[in-house]
N, C-alpha and C positions, 0 to 999 in steps of 0.2 A: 504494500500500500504506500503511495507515494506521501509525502508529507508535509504540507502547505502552510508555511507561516505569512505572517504580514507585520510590514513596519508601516509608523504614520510620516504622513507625509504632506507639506504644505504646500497649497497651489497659488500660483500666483498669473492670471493668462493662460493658462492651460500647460505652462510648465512646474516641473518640483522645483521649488525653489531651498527648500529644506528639508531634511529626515530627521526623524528622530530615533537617537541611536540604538534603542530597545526595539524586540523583534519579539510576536505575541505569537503565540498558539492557540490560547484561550479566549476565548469571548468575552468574559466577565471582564478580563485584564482589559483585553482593547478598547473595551468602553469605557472604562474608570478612566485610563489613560489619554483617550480623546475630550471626555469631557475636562480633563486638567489643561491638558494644550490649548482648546477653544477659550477658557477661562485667563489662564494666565500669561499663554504666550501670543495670543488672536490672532485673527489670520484663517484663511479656508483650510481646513484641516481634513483628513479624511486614510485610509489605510489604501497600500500597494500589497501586492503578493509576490511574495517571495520564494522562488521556486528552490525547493535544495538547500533549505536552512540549516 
């Protein structure tokens, strides 16, 4: 089974302009985590998938 993580990542024009250096496998994580980023570092926020973590 292959194994799918995602890291968050900030748009800006439709490019990343930023990552954030943690990488989730968990749901619960990624969300506590997006909602922290949208709050205190702002900016469109949202996850990538990352193949082969």
């Amino acid at each position: 089974m292959r194994r799918v993580s995602f890291q968050a990542a900030r748009v800006e024009k439709g490019k990343i302009v930023e990552r954030d250096d943690n990488i989730y496998n968990n749901l619960d994580e990624m969300e506590a985590r997006l909602k922290y980023l949208i709050v205190n570092k702002s900016g469109d926020w949202g996850f990538e998938e990352i193949k082969n973590a």
